[in-house]
C-alpha positions, 0 to 999 in steps of 0.5 A: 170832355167833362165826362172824362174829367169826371171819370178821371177824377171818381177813378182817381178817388177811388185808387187813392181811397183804396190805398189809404185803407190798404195802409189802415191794414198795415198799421196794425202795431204790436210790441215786443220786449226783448231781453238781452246783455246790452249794459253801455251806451253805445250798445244802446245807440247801436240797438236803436239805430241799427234796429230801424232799418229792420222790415216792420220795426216802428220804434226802439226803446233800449232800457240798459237798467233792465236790459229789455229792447222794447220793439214797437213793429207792423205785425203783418210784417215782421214778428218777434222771432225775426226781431230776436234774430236781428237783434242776435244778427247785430252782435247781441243777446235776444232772449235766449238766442246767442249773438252773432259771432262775426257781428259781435267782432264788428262791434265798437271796443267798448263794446268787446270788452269782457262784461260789456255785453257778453253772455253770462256777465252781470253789469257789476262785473261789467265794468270793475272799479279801478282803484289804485294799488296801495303803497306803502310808501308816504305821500310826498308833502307838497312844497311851500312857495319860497320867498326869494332869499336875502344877501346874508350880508349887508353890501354897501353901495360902491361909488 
């Protein structure tokens, strides 16, 4: 009987050591930085979040002020170009590759607006400063607080 324990427990050993040096294989990580039209911050949450659930991908980094996807990933499981095809997938740029024309309809408003993400716009084009159109008008006065106003006579007190 003991040395069926102890079988048990070399062999048990042996399964868990094997299966922890399969996974010092896999852990081999390597980076990507890919550029695309992302400018707003739900572009930002939606690359971040929806990226996480591609094979391989560890980490996420959206950088909106260089318009950069820095992609942390297994290597042994996925590589650049299937990143950039996820990317294109979810409604985005990915370098040279076009976004995915039903995915970009899915995407939130904001997101469809004209220069928010679409090819070819330039972030000062993305979002124009709304001012209002000039008047010519003069801006009303605002009114003064009036103080109640006095009988104009003196009224005696009847008895």
């Amino acid at each position: 009987m003991k040395n069926l324990l102890k079988t048990g427990a070399f062999l048990l050993l042996l399964v868990a050591g094997r299966s922890q040096a399969q996974d010092a294989d896999n852990s081999k990580l390597a980076s990507v930085d890919i550029h695309t039209n992302a400018v707003c911050d739900m572009c930002q949450t939606t690359i971040q979040t929806e990226m996480l659930y591609v094979k391989g991908v560890q980490a996420v980094n959206v950088d909106l002020a260089a318009n950069v996807i820095h992609v942390d990933y297994k290597a042994n499981r996925t590589d650049p170009d299937k990143l950039r095809e996820a990317v294109a997938k979810l409604g985005y740029m990915a370098d040279n590759l076009m976004p995915d024309a039903e995915a970009r309809k899915a995407l939130p408003d904001c997101c469809q607006k004209e220069g928010c993400g679409m090819p070819g716009m330039h972030k000062e084009e993305a979002a124009p400063a709304t001012a209002p159109a000039p008047t010519t008008e003069a801006p009303e006065e605002p009114l003064a607080p009036t103080a109640p106003a006095a009988p104009a006579e003196p009224v005696e007190p009847q008895p």
